[in-house]
Backbone and ligand atoms as CSV (ligand in chain L), in Angstrom:
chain,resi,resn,atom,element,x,y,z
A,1,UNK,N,N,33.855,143.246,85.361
A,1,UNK,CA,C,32.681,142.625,85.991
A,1,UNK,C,C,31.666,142.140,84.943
A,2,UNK,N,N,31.326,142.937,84.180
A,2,UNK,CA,C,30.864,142.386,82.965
A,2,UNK,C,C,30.956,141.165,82.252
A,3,UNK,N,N,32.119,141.020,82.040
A,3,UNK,CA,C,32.695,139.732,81.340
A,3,UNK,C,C,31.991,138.616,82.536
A,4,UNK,N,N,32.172,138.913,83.902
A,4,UNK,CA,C,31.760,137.949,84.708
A,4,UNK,C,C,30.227,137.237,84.199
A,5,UNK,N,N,29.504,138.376,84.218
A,5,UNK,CA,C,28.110,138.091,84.234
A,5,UNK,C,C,27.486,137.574,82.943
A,6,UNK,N,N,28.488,138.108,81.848
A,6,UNK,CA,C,27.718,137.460,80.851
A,6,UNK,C,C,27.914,135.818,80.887
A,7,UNK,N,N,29.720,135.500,81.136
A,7,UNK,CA,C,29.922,133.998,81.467
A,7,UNK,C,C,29.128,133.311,82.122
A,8,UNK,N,N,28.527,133.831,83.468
A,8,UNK,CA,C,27.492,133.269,84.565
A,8,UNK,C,C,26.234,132.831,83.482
A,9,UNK,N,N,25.844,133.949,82.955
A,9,UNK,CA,C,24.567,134.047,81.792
A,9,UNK,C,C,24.879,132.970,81.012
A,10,UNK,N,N,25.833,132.806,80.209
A,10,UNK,CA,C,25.934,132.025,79.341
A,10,UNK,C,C,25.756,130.637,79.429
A,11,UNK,N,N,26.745,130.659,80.750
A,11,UNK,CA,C,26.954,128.752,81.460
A,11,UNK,C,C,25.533,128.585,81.863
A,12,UNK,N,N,24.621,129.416,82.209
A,12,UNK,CA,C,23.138,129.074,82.811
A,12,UNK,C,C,22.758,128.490,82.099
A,13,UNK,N,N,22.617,129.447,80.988
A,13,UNK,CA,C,21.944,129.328,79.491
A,13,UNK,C,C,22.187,127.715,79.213
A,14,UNK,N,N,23.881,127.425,78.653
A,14,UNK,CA,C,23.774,125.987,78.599
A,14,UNK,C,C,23.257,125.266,79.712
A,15,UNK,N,N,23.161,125.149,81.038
A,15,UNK,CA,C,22.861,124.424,82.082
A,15,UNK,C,C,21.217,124.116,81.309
A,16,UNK,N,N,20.885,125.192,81.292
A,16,UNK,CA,C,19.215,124.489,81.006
A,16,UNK,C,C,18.941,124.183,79.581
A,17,UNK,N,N,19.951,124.435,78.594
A,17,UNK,CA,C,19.668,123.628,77.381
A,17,UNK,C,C,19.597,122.029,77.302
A,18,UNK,N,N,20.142,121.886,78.792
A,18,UNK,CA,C,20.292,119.760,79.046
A,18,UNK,C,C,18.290,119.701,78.753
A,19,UNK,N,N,17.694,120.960,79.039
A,19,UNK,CA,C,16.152,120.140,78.986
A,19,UNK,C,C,15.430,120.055,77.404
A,20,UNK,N,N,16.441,120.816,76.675
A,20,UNK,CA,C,15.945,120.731,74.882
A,20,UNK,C,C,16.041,119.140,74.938
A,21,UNK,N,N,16.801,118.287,75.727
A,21,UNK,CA,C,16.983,116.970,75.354
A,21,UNK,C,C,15.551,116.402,76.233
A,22,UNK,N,N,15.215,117.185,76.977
A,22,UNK,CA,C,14.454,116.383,77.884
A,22,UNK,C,C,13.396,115.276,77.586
A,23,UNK,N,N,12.075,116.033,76.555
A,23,UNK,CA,C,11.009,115.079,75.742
A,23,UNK,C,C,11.599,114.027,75.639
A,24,UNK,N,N,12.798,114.001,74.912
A,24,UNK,CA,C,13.401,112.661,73.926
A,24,UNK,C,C,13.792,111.402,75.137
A,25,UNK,N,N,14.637,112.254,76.407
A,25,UNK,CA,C,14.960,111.221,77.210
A,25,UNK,C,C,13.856,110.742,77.490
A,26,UNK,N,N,12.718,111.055,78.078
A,26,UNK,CA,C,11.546,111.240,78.937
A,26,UNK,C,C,10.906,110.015,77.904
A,27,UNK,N,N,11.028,109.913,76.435
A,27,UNK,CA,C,10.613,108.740,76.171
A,27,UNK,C,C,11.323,107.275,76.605
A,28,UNK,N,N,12.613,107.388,77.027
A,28,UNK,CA,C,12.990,106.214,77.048
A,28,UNK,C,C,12.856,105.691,78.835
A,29,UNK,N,N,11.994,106.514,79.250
A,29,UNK,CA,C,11.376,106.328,80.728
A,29,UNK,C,C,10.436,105.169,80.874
A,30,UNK,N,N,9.558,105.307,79.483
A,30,UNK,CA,C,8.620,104.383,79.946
A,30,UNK,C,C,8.847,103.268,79.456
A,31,UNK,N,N,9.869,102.756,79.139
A,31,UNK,CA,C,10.012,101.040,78.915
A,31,UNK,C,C,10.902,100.614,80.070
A,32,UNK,N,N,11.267,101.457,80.859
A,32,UNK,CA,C,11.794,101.434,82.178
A,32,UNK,C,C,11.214,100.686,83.101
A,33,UNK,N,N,11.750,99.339,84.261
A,33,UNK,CA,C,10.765,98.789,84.984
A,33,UNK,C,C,11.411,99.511,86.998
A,34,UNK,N,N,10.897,98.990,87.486
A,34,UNK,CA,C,11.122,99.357,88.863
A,34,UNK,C,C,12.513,100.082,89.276
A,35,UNK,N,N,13.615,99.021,89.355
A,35,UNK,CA,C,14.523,99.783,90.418
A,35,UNK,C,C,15.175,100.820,89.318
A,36,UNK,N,N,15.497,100.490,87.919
A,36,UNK,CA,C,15.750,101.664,86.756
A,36,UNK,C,C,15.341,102.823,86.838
A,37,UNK,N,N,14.079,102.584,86.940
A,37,UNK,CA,C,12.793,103.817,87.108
A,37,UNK,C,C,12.926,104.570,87.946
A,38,UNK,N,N,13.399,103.849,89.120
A,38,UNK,CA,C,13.761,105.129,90.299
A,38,UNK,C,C,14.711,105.865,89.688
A,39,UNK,N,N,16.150,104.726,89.447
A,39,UNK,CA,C,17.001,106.038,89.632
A,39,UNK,C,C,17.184,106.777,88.427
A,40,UNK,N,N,16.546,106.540,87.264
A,40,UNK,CA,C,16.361,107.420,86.364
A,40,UNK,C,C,15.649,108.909,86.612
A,41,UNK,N,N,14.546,108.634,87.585
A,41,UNK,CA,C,13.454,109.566,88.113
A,41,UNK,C,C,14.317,110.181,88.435
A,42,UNK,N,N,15.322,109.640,90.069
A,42,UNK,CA,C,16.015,110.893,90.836
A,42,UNK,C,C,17.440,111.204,90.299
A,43,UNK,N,N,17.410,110.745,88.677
A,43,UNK,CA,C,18.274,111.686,88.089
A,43,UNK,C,C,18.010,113.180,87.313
A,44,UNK,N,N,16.542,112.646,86.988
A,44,UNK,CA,C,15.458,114.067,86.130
A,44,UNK,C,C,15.423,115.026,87.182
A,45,UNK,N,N,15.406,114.276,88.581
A,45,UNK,CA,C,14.636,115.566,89.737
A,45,UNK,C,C,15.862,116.256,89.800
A,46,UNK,N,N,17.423,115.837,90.131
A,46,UNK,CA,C,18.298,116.530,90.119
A,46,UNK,C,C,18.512,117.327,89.282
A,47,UNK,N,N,18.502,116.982,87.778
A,47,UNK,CA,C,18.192,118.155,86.538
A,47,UNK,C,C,17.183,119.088,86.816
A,48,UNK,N,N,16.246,118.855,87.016
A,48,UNK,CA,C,14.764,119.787,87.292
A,48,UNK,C,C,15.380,120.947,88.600
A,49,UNK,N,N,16.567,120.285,89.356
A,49,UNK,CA,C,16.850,120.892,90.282
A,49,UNK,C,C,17.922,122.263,90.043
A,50,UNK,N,N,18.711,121.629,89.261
A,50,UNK,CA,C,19.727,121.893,89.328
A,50,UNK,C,C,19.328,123.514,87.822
A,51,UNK,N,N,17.928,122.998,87.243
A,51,UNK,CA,C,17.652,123.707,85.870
A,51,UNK,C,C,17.184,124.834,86.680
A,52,UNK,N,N,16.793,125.002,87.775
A,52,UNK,CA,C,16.293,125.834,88.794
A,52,UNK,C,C,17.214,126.904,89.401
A,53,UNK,N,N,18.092,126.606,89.783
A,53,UNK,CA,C,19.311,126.885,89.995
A,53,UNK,C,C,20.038,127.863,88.766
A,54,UNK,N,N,20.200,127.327,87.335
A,54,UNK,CA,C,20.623,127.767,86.569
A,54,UNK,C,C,19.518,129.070,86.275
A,55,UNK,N,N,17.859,129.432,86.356
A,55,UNK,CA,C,17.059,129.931,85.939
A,55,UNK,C,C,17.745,131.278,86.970
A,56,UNK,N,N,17.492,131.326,88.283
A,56,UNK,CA,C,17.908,132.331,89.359
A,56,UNK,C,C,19.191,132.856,88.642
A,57,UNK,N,N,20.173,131.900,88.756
A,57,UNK,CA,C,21.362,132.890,88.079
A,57,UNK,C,C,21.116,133.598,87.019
A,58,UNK,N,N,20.403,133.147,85.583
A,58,UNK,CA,C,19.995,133.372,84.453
A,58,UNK,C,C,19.361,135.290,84.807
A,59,UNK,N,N,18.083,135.004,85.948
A,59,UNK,CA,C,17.411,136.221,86.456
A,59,UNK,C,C,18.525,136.879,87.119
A,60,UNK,N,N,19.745,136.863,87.769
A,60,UNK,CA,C,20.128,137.756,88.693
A,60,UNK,C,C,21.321,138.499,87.748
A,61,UNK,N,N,22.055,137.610,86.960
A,61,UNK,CA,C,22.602,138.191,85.898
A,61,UNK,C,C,22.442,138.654,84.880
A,62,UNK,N,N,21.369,138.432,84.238
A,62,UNK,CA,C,20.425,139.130,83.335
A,62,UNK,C,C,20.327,140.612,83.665
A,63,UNK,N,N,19.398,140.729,85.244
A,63,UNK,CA,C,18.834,142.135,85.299
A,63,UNK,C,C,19.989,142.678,85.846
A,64,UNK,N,N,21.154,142.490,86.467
A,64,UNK,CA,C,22.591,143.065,86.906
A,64,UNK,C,C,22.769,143.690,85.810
A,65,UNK,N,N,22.837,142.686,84.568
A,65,UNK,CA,C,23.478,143.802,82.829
A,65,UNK,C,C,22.545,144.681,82.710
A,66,UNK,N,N,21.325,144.547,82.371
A,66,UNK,CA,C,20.146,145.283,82.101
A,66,UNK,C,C,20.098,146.621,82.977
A,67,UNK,N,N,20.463,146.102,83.945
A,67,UNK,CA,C,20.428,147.519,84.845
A,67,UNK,C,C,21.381,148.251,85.064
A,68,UNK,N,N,22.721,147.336,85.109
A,68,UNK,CA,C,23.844,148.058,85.041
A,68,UNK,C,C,25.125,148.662,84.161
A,69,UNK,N,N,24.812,148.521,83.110
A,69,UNK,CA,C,25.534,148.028,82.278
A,69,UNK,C,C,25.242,148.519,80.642
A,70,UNK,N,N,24.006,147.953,80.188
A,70,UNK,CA,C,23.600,148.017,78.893
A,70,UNK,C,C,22.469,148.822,78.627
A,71,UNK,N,N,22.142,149.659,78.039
A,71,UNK,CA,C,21.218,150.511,77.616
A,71,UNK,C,C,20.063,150.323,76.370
A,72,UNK,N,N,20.993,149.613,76.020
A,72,UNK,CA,C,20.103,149.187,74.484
A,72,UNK,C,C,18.819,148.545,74.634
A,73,UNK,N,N,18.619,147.250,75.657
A,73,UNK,CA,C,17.342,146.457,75.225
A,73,UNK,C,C,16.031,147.324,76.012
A,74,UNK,N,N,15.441,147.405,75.459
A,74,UNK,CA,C,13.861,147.886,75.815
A,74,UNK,C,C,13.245,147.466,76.965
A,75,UNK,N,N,12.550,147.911,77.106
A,75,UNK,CA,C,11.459,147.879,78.438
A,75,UNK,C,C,10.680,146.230,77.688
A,76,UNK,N,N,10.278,146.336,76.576
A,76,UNK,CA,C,10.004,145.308,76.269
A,76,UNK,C,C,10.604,143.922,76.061
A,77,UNK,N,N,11.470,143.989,75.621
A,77,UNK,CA,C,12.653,142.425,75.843
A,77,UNK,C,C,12.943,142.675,76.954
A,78,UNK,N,N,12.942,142.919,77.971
A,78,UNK,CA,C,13.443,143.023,79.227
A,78,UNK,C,C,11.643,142.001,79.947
A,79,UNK,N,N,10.890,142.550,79.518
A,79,UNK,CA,C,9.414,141.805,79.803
A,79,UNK,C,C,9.331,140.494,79.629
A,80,UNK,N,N,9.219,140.283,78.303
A,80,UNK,CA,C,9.035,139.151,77.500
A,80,UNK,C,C,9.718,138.071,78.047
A,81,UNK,N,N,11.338,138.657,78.080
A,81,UNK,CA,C,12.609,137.889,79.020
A,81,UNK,C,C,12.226,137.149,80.342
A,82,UNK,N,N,11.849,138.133,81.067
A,82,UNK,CA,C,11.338,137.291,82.757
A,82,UNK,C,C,10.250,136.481,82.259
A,83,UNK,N,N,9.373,137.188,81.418
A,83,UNK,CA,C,7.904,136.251,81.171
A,83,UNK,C,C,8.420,135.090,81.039
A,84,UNK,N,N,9.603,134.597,79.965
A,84,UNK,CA,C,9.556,133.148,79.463
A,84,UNK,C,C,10.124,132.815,80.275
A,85,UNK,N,N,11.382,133.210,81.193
A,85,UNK,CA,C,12.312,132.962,82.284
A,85,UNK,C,C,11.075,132.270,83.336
A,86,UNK,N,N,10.003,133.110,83.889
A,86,UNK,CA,C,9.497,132.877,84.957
A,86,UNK,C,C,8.592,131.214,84.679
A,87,UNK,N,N,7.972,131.183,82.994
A,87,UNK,CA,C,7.298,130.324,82.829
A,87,UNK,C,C,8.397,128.855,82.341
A,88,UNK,N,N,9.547,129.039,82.086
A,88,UNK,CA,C,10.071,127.919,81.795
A,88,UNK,C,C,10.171,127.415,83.313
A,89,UNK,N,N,10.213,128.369,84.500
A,89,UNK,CA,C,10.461,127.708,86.044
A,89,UNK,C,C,9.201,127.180,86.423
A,90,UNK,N,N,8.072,127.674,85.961
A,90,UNK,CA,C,6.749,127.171,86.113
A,90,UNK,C,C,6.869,125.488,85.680
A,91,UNK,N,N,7.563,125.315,84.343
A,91,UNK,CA,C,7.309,124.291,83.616
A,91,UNK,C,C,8.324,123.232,84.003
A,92,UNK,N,N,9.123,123.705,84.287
A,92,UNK,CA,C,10.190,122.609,85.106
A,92,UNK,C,C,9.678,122.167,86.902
A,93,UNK,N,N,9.099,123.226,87.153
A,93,UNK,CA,C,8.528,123.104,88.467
A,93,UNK,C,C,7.489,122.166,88.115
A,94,UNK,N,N,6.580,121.974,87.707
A,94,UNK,CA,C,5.428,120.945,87.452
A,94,UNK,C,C,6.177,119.416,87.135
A,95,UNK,N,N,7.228,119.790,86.097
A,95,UNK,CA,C,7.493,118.430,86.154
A,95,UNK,C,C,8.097,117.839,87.502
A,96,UNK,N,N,8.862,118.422,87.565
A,96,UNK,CA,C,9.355,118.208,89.014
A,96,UNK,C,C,8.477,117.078,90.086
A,97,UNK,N,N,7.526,118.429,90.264
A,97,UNK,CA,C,6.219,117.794,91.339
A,97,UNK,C,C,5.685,116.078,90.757
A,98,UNK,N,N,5.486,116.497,89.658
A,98,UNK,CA,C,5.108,115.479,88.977
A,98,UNK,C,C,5.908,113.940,89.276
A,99,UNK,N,N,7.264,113.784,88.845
A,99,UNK,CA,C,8.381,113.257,88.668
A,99,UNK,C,C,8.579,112.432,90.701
A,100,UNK,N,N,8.229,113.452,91.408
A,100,UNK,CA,C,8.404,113.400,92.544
A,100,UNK,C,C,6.856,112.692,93.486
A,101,UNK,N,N,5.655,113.001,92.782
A,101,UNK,CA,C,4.513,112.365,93.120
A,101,UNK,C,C,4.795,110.337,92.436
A,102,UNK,N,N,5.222,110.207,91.386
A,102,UNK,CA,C,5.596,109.260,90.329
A,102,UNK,C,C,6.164,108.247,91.344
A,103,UNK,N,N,7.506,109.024,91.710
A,103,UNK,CA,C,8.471,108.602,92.736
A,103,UNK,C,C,8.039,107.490,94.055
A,104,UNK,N,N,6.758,108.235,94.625
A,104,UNK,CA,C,6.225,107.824,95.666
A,104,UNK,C,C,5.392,107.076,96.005
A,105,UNK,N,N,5.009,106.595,94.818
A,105,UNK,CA,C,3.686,105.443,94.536
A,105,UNK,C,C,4.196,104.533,94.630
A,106,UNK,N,N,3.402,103.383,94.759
A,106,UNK,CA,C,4.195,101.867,95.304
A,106,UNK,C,C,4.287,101.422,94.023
A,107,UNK,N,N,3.394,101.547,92.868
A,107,UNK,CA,C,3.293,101.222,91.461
A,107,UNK,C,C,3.891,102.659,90.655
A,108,UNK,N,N,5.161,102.996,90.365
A,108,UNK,CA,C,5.612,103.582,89.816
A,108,UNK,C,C,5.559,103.792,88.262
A,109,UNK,N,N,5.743,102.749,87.632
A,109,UNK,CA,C,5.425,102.588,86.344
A,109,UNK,C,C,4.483,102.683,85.798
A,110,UNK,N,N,3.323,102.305,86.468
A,110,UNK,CA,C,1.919,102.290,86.658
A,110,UNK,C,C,1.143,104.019,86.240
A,111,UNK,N,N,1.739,104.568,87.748
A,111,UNK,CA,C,1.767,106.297,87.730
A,111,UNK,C,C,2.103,106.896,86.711
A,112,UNK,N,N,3.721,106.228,86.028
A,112,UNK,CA,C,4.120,107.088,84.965
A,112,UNK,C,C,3.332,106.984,83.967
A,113,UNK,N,N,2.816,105.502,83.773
A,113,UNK,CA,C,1.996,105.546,82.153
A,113,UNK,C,C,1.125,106.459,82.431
A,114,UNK,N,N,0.630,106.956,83.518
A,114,UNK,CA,C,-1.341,107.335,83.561
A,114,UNK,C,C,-0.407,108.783,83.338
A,115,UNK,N,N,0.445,109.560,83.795
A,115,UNK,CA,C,0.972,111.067,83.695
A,115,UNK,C,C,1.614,111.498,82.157
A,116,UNK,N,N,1.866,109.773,81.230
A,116,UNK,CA,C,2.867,110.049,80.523
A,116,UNK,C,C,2.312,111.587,79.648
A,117,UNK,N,N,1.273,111.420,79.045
A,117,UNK,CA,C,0.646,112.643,78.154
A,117,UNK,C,C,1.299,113.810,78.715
A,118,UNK,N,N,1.039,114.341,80.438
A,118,UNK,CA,C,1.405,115.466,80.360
A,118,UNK,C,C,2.824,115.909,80.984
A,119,UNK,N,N,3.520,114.498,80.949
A,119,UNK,CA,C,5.308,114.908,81.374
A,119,UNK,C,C,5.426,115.472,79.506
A,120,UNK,N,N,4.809,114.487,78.886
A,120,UNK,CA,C,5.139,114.532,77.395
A,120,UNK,C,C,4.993,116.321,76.976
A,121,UNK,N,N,3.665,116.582,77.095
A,121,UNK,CA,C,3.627,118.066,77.154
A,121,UNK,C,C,4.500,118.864,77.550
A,122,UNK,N,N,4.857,118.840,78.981
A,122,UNK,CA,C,5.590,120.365,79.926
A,122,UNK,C,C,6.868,119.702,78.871
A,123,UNK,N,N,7.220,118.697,78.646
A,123,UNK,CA,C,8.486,118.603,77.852
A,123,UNK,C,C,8.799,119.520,76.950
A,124,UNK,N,N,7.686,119.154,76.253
A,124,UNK,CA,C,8.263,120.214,74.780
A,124,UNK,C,C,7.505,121.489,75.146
A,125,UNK,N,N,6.761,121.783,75.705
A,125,UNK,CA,C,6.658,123.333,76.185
A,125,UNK,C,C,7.686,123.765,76.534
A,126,UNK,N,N,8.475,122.949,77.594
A,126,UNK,CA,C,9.808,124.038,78.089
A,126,UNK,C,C,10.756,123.822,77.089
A,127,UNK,N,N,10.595,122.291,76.035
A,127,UNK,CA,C,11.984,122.782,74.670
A,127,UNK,C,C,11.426,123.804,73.828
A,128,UNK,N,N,10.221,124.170,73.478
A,128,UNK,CA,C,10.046,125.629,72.979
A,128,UNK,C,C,10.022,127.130,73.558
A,129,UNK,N,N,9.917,126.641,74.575
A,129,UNK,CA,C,10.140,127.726,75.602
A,129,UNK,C,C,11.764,128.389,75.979
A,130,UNK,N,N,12.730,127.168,76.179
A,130,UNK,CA,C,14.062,127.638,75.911
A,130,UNK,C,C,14.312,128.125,74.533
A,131,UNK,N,N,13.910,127.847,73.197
A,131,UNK,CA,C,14.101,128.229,71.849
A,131,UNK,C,C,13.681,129.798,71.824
A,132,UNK,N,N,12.437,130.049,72.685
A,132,UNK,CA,C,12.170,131.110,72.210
A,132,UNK,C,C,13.044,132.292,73.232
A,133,UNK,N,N,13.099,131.666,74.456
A,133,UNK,CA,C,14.181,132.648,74.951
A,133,UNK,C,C,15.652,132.778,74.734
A,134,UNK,N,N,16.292,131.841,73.904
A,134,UNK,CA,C,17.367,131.928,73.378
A,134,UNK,C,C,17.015,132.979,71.906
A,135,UNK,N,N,16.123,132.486,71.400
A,135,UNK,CA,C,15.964,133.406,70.041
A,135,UNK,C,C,15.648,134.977,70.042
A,136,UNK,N,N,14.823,134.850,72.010
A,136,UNK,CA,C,14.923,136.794,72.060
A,136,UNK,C,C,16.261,137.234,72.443
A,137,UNK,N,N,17.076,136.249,73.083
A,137,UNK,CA,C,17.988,136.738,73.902
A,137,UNK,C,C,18.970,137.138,72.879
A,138,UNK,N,N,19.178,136.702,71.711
A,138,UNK,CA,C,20.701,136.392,70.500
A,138,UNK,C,C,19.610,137.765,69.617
A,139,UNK,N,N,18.356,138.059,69.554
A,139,UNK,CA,C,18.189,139.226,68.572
A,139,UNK,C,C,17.180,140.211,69.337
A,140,UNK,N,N,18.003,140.748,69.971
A,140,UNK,CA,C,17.608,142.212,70.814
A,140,UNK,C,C,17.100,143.279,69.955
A,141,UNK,N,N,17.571,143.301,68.771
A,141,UNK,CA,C,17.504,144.474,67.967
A,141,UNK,C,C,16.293,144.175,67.006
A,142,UNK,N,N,15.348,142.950,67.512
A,142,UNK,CA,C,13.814,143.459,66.895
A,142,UNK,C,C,12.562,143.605,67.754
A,143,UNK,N,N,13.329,143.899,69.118
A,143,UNK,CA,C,12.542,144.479,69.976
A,143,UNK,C,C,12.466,145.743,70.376
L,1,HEM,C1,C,15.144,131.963,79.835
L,1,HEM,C2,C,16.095,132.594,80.280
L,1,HEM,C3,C,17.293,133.157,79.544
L,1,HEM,C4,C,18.165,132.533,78.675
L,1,HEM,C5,C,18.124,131.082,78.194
L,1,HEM,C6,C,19.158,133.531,78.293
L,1,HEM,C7,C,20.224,133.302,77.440
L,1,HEM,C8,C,21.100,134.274,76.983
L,1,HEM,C9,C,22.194,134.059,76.034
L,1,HEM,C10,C,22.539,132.708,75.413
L,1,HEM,C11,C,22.797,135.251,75.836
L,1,HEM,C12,C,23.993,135.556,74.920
L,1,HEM,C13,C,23.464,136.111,73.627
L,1,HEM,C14,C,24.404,137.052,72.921
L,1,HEM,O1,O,25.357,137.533,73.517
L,1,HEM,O2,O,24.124,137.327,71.739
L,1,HEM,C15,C,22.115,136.252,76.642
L,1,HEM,C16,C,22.440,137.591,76.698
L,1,HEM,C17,C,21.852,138.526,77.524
L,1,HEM,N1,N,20.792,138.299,78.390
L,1,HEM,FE1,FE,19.836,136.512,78.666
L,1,HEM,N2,N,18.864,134.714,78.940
L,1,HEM,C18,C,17.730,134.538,79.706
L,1,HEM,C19,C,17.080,135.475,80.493
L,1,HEM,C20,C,17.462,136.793,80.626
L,1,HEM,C21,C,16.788,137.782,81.446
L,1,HEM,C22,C,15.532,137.517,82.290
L,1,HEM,C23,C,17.482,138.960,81.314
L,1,HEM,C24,C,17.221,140.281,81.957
L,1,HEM,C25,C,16.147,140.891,81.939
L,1,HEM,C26,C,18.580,138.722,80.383
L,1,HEM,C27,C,19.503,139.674,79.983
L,1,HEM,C28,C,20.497,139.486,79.042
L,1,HEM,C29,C,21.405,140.523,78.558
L,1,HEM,C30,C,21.425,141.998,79.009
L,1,HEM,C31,C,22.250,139.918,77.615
L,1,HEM,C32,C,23.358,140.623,76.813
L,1,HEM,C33,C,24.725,140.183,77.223
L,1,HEM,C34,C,25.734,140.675,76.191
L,1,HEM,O3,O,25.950,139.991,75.188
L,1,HEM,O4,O,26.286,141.748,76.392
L,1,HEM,N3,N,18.530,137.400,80.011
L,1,HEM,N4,N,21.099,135.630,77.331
């Protein structure tokens, strides 16, 4: 069973590394004009969706080992863990909303320039945000 969960863990793990790319795509959004723009948008929302998806599994297999399984990591990496877990869903969730308000305006492009600053932000918040939970997750043993 083990072996199961870490695989589940792992494939999550990559599922939401597609957003380390995210900033970079997210620039080539705004030279984007109308009907592009959409379906570029409701390709991000499906990622944003789908990165959501990968986060729950990430949490349900995570605390399955933690609780069942492994003894070693601390009360503290076990913290830290949900903390960044819960805030990378925060940060994909905003874009989301965001991405999805964008969506609905009759001037789309318009919307995106005035938001670009802070899609630009939650971007690289959540690519440092996956770095740092990959970097607690691979060294347990300096917590
Ligand atoms: C941001 C979310 C997370 C990411 C990206 C992530 C990613 C990873 C990766 C890549 C590994 C394999 C590392 C290795 O074997 O050296 C791993 C292992 C592990 N993770 Fe996570 N994880 C996340 C959240 C969590 C949470 C919230 C928990 C539980 C509290 C958790 C519990 C574990 C455990 C127990 C292992 C050890 C598995 C093993 O190698 O035996 N993870 N995680």
């Amino acid at each position: 069973m083990y072996f199961y969960l870490v695989f589940i863990h792992v494939v999550s793990a990559l599922f939401l590394g597609c957003f380390l790319a995210f900033p970079l795509a997210m620039n080539r959004l705004f030279s984007l004009e109308s009907k592009e723009l959409i379906i570029s948008l409701k390709t991000i929302l499906s990622f944003t969706r789908a990165g959501h998806y990968a986060l729950v599994l990430l949490m349900i297999s995570g605390i399955w080992m933690t609780i069942g399984y492994t003894s070693y990591p601390s009360l503290l990496w076990v913290g830290i863990s949900i903390l960044i877990l819960i805030l990378i869903g925060a940060l994909i969730g905003m874009v989301h909303k965001q991405i999805k308000q964008i969506m609905f305006t009759a001037d789309s492009a318009k919307e995106l320039s005035k938001n670009r600053r802070q899609l630009t932000r939650y971007g690289w918040m959540t690519f440092f945000a996956i770095l740092i939970a990959i970097f607690i997750m691979t060294n347990r043993s300096l917590f």
